[in-house]
N, C-alpha and C positions, 0 to 999 in steps of 0.2 A: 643243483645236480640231484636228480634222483635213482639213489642207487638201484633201489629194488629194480627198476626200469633197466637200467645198464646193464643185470644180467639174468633177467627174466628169460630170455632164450636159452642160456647157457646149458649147452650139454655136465656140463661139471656140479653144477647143484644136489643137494641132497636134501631127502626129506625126511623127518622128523617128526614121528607120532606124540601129540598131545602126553605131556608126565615124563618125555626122554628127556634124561639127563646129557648134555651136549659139551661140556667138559664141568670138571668139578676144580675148587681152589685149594690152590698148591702144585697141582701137575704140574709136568714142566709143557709150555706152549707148542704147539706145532704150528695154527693156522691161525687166522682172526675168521668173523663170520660176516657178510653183509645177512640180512634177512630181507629176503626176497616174498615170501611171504607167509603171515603167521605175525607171532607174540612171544615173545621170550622172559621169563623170569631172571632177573640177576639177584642171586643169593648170598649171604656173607650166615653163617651161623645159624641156617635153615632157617633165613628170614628173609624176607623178600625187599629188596630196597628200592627196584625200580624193576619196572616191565620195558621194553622195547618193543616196535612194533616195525613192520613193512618199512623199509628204506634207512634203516639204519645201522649200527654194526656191533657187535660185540666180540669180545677177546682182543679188540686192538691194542689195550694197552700193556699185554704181552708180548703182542709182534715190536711194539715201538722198542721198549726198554730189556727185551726178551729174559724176564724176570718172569716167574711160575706165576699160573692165575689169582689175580686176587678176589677170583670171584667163581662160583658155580653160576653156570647157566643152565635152565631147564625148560624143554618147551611147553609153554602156558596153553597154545593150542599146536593144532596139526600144520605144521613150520616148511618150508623151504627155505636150506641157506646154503649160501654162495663160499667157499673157505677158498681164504687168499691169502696161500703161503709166501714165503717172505719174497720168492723169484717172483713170482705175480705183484706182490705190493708194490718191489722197486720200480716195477715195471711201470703201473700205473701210475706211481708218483711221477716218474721220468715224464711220461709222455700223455699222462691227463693231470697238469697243475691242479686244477680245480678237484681233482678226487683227492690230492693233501689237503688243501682247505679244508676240503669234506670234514675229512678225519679230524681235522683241528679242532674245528667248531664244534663236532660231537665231544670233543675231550674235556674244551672249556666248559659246555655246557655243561656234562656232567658234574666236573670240578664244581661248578658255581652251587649246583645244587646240592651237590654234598656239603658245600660250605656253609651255604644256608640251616641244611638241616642239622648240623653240627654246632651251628652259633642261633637257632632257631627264635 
């Protein structure tokens, strides 16, 4: 599935100049983000642990366990993102299986590589 694809037409998109801060860690969550297009910074202690790019998501793991960010996000370059608040998420889980997957497999992959670089 690729997301950036699924809502590249979307009237509801927003964009995001290169250096915008797009949530910071601790807030309390409102939305997750796919990134439709652009590069995104995830940051823990003004450090940057991974970049994301076109087709992928961030903030989901606020909307899952709706616990405050564990992460700042900031846009690396000039961004388009998709924010799918929690009535949109149920939505797409309901009625596109394969966009939970989606989410899944972004979650483990991350997990695996925080794992990794934790037992390095």
């Amino acid at each position: 599935m690729n997301l950036a694809k699924l809502f590249e037409n979307s009237k509801h998109v927003r964009d995001y100049p290169a250096g915008t801060t797009i949530f910071v860690q601790g807030e309390p969550r409102d939305v997750m983000y796919v990134v439709v297009v652009g590069e995104v910074d995830l940051q823990r202690g003004g450090q940057t642990f991974e970049t994301v790019s076109a087709g992928t998501l961030v903030g989901e793991m606020a909307m899952i366990d709706k616990a405050p960010r564990s992460a700042t996000a900031i846009a690396k370059t000039d961004c388009t993102l998709m924010p799918i608040d929690d009535r949109r998420f149920e939505f797409l889980v309901s009625e596109t299986p394969s966009f939970a997957l989606h989410v899944m497999r972004i979650l483990v992959d991350r997990l695996r590589r925080t794992t990794e670089r934790a037992t390095g």
